[in-house]
C-alpha positions, -999 to +999 in steps of 0.1 A: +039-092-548+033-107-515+014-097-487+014-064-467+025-076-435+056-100-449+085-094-428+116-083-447+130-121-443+103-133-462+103-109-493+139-119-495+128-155-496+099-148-523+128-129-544+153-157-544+131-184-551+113-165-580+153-152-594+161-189-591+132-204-607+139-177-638+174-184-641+162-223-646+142-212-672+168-193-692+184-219-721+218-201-716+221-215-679+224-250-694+261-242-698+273-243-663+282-266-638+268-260-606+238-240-618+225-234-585+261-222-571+263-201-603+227-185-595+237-176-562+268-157-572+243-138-593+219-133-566+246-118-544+257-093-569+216-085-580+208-083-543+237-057-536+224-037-567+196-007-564+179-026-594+149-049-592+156-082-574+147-103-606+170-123-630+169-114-663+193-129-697+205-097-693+218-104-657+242-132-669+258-112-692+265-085-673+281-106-646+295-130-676+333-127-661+324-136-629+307-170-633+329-180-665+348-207-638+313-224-643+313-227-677+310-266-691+338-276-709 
């Protein structure tokens, strides 16, 4: 992934920006407002988690009831 002598801060960093840029790219994120607030409620929960730190489809609908709020009318 990255470099060997990354500090923890960093890979954290790397794993946000690549989970954001993913979610982006999914078509089914088009149906919130406030993607990026919606992405970030999906970090938190993916970053507490033992799985990989990557967004997947897959992520949004296993945390569906938590961003429905977001949902465009």
């Amino acid at each position: 992934m990255g470099q060997k002598n990354e500090s923890p801060a960093e890979e954290n960093t790397y794993q946000w920006n690549n989970f954001v840029r993913d979610f982006f790219k999914d078509p089914a994120t088009k149906q919130f407002n406030q993607q990026l607030k919606v992405a970030s409620l999906l970090w938190e929960k993916v970053h507490m988690a033992s799985d990989d730190k990557v967004y997947c489809h897959n992520t949004l609908r296993r945390y569906s009831k938590e961003v429905r709020a977001y949902k465009k009318s």
